[in-house]
C-alpha positions as CSV (number, residue, x, y, z in Angstrom):
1,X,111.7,26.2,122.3
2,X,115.7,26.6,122.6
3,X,117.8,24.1,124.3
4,X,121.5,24.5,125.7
5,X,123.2,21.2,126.3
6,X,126.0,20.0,127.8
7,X,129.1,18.2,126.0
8,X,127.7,15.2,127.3
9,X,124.7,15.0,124.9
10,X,125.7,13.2,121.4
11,X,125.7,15.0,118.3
12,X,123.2,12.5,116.9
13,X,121.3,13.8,119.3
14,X,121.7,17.5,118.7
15,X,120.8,16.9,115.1
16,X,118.0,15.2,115.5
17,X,116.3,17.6,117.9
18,X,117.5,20.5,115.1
19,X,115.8,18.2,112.8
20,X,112.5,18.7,114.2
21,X,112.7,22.2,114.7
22,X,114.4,23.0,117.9
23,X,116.3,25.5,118.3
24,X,119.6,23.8,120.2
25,X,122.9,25.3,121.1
26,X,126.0,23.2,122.4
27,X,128.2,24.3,125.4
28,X,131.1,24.4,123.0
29,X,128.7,27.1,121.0
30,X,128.0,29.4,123.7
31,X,131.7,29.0,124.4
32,X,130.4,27.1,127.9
33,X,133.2,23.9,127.2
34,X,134.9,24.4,129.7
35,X,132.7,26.2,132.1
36,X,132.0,24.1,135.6
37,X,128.4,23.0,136.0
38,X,127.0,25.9,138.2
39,X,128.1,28.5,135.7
40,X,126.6,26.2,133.1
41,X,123.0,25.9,134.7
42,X,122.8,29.5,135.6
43,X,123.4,30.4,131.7
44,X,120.2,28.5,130.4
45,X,117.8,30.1,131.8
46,X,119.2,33.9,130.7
47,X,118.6,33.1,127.2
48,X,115.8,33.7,125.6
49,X,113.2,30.7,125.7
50,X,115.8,28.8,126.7
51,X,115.6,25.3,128.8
């Protein structure tokens, strides 16, 4: 399972959720930082197994 999360999820949390095995890719990643939160939601959901 793949996550994309939003710059308001810690980095303590990114890791740990890498840590077990998820795939997760930060909004400053997927060059999303600065993207309002409509563009943001309509993103996950195009990439592959992504939540």
């Amino acid at each position: 399972m793949k996550f994309l999360v939003d710059q308001d999820v810690y980095r303590v949390t990114v890791d740990f959720l890498r840590g077990l095995g998820y795939e997760v890719e930060t909004a400053q990643e997927a060059g999303l930082s600065r993207a309002a939160d409509e563009e943001f939601l309509e993103r996950g959901p195009e990439r592959e197994g992504g939540c």
